[in-house]
C-alpha positions, 0 to 999 in steps of 0.5 A, a space after each residue: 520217080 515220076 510226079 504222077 508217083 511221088 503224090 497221091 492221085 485221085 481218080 474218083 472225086 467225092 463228088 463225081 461217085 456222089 454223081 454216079 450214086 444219083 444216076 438212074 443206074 444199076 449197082 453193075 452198071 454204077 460200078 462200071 460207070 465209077 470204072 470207066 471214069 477212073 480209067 479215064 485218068 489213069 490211063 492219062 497218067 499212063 501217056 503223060 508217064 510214057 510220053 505219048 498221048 492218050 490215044 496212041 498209048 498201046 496195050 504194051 505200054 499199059 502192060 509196062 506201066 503196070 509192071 513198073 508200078 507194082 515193081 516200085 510199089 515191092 521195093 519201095 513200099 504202097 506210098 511211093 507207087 501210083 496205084 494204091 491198093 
């Protein structure tokens, strides 16, 4: 098990959603902006875990990855895979 699945990680701070909920936007575009900001990390845990960097992450490591959380989180239960919903 990697760190990045053996503690809680946040993608969104109370403070960066307080931030987006100021921003003169759109609920849609809020949305998407709250997205974009969580995938900007998660995508970090993904080339960490994959051993590569950010930029040269292709989308068959994404893929894998996701397999690789969803089959932690079936056999080992919500608490031990990175991805908590």
């Amino acid at each position: 098990m990697t760190n990045s699945q053996s503690t809680s990680t946040q993608f969104l701070t109370p403070e960066e959603s307080a931030d987006v909920d100021r921003a003169l936007l759109s609920q849609s575009e809020k949305f998407l902006t709250r997205l974009t900001i969580s995938s900007l990390r998660l995508l970090n845990v993904i080339a960490k875990d994959s051993g590569v960097t950010m930029e040269d992450l292709s989308h068959q490591q994404v893929i894998n990855w996701f397999e690789k959380d969803a089959k932690i989180k079936r056999e080992k239960g919500n608490e031990a895979s990175t991805l908590k919903w």
